[in-house]
C-alpha positions, 0 to 999 in steps of 0.5 A: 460530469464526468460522462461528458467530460469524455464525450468531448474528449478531454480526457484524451488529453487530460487524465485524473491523476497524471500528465498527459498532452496536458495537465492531470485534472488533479494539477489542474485542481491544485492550481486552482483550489485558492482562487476565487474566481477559479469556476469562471475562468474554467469556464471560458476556458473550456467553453472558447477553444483558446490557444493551449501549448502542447509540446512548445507548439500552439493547439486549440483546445476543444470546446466542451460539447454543451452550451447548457450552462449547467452541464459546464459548470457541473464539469467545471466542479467536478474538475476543481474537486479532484 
C-alpha cells in the first residue's frame, strides 16, 4: 500500500504524521475512524481526481495509479489505520 501510495505521489502532498500541501494520513485517519462508510468515500476520493483546497486556491487532486480495486482498497486500509 504504502509502495503505491508513493508511486502515485500522495506522499508528496500528504506526510504520515504531519501537515503538509494536505492533511497528515494520521488526520485523515481521525477524521475518518467513526464512519461507517469512510472506505467508500475514500475510495471515490482517491480514485476521481475531485477539487481539493490548497492554500484557498482549488487544485485537482491526483488519482491513485490503479484501477485494480484491491490495490485501492488495500491503501485506503492502510490510510484508515494510521
Amino acid at each position: 500500500a504504502e509502495s503505491l501510495a508513493r508511486k502515485s505521489g500522495c506522499l508528496k502532498c500528504h506526510a504520515l504524521d504531519k501537515k503538509k500541501d494536505g492533511p497528515s494520513l494520521k488526520e485523515i485517519a481521525a477524521k475518518y475512524k467513526s464512519k461507517a462508510d469512510a472506505e467508500s468515500k475514500l475510495v471515490v476520493h482517491i480514485q476521481t481526481s475531485p477539487k481539493v483546497k490548497i492554500d484557498g486556491k482549488e487544485e485537482d487532486h491526483e488519482a491513485i495509479k490503479s484501477k485494480d480495486a484491491g490495490d485501492v482498497k488495500n491503501v485506503v486500509q492502510w490510510v484508515l489505520s494510521r
